[in-house]
N, C-alpha and C positions, 0 to 999 in steps of 0.2 A: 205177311204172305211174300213167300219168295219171286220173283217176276223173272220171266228168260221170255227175251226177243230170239226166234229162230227165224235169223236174218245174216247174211250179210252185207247187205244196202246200206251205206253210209243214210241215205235219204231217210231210211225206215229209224235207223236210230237218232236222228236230231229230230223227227216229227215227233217219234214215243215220249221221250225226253219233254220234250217242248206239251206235250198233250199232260203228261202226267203233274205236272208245274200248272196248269193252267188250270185242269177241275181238283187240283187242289190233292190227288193222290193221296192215301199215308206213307206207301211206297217210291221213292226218286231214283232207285237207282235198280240196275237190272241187269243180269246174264245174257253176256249174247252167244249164241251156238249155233253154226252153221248145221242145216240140214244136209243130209244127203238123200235124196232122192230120185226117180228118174221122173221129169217132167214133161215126159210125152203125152200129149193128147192122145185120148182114145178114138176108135174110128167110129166118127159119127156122135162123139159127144159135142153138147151144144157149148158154148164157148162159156157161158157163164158156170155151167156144172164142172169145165173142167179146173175154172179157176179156184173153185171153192173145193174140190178134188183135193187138189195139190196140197191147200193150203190144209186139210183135215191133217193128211198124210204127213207131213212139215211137223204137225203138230204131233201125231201118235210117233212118230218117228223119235222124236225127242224124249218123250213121256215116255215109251220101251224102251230105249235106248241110256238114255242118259242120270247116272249116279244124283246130280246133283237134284235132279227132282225126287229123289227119293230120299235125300239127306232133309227132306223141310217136309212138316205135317202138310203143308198145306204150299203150293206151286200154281200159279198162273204162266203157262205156255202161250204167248202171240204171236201167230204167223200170219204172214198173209202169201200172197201169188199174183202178179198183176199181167195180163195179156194184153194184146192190141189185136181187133179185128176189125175186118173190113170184109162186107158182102160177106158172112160165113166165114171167111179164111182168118184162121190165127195165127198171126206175127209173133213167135215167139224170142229168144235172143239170135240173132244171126250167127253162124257156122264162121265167118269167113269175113273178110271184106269186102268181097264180092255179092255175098248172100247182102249184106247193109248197105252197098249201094240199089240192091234189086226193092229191099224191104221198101225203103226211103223215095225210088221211082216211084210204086206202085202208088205208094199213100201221096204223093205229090200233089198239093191242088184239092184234094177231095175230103172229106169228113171221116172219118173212122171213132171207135169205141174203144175206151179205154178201159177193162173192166178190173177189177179188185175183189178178190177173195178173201175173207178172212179167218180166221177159226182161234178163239180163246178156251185152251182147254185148262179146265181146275183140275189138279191131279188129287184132290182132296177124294176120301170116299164116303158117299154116302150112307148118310148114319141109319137112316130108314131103311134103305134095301141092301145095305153093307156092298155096294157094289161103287165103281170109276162113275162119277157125275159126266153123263154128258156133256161133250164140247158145243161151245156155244158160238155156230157160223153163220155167216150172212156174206153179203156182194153187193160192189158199190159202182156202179157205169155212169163215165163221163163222154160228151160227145166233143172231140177234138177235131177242128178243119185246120188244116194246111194251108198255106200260101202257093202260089205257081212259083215252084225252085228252081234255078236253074243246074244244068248240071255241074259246073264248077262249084256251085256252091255246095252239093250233097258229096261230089267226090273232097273235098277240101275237108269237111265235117269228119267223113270216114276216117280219113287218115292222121285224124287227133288219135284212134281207137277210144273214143269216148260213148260208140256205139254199140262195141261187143259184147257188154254184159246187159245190156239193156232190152227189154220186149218191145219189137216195131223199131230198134236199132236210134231210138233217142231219149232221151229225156228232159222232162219238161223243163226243169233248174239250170240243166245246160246251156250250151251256147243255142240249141235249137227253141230255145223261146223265138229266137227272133223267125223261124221256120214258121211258128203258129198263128194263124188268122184270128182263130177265135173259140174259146171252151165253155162247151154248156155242161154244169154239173161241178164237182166237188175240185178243186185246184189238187188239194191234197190226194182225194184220188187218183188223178193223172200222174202225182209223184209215186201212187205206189202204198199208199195209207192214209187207208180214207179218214180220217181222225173225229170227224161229225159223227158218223155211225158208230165207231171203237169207242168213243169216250160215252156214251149212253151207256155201252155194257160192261167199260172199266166202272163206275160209276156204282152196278146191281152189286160190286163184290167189295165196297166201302162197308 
């Protein structure tokens, strides 16, 4: 089976890598292809729906799109989408450096959610009803608290730009571990793939 990560997160490709080494994969190696799609929240969707949203869309976006899943009988597409919310509002990557000093105030000191989308879609068809097998998604939330930051230390972070590609304007591997109090739920998650839940369902297509 051919495998393509539609990612470009360095994070996303040494956990796949490191995940597929570890349950023992028959596949090690894998396609990465940047998605294009527009990542806006819908108005009024709930912040887990729109992460697993994204991540469907990541994944059909490739499977229409892309030759190479069509050069292999058989294609495993994994994406995922990761958000930061707090009280309903979703942190998506910051505009500006200004927009990631405001992200990084707001979560200052307080608890927020770090949620994961994912979607593994088989591009294989169905022999039974000669149709696309459904993509197979689910969603992973961790509960991250903050430390009281000061300000020098959130503008100082900014201006690494180690924050602009990032959801909630950090991430965990970064220098901003030392930002973090304390994570309830999946480590992996908070990086962005959640590898506990993905390896159960890499696992059904051994």
């Amino acid at each position: 089976m051919k495998l393509i990560l539609a990612s470009k997160s360095p994070r996303r490709h040494q956990l796949l890598k490191k995940l597929l080494i570890d349950i023992d994969y028959p596949v090690k190696d894998f396609e990465i292809i940047v998605p294009d799609i527009d990542e806006t929240s819908l108005p009024d969707e709930e912040p887990k729906d729109c992460a697993v949203r994204l991540a469907k869309e990541k994944a059909l976006s490739i499977n229409n799109d892309s030759t190479i899943a069509r050069q292999h009988d058989s294609t495993l597409i994994i994406t995922a989408d990761t958000i930061v919310v707090l009280n309903g509002k979703i942190y998506s990557k910051p505009t500006d450096e200004q927009d990631a000093i405001r992200m990084l105030e707001e979560l200052n000191g307080k608890t927020h959610q770090v949620i994961t989308g994912f979607c593994l879609l088989n591009s294989s068809i169905d022999p039974s009803t000669h149709r696309p097998l459904d993509p197979i998604h689910d969603f992973d939330s961790s509960l991250v608290t903050f430390r009281n930051l000061k300000k020098d230390e959130i503008e100082a972070f900014v201006a690494t730009k180690i924050p602009m590609d990032k959801a909630g304007a950090y991430a965990v591997q970064e220098d901003t571990h030392k930002f973090i109090e304390q994570i309830d739920g999946s480590y992996t998650n908070v990086m962005g793939f959640p590898t506990e839940k993905i390896a159960s369902i890499l696992q059904s297509f051994i």
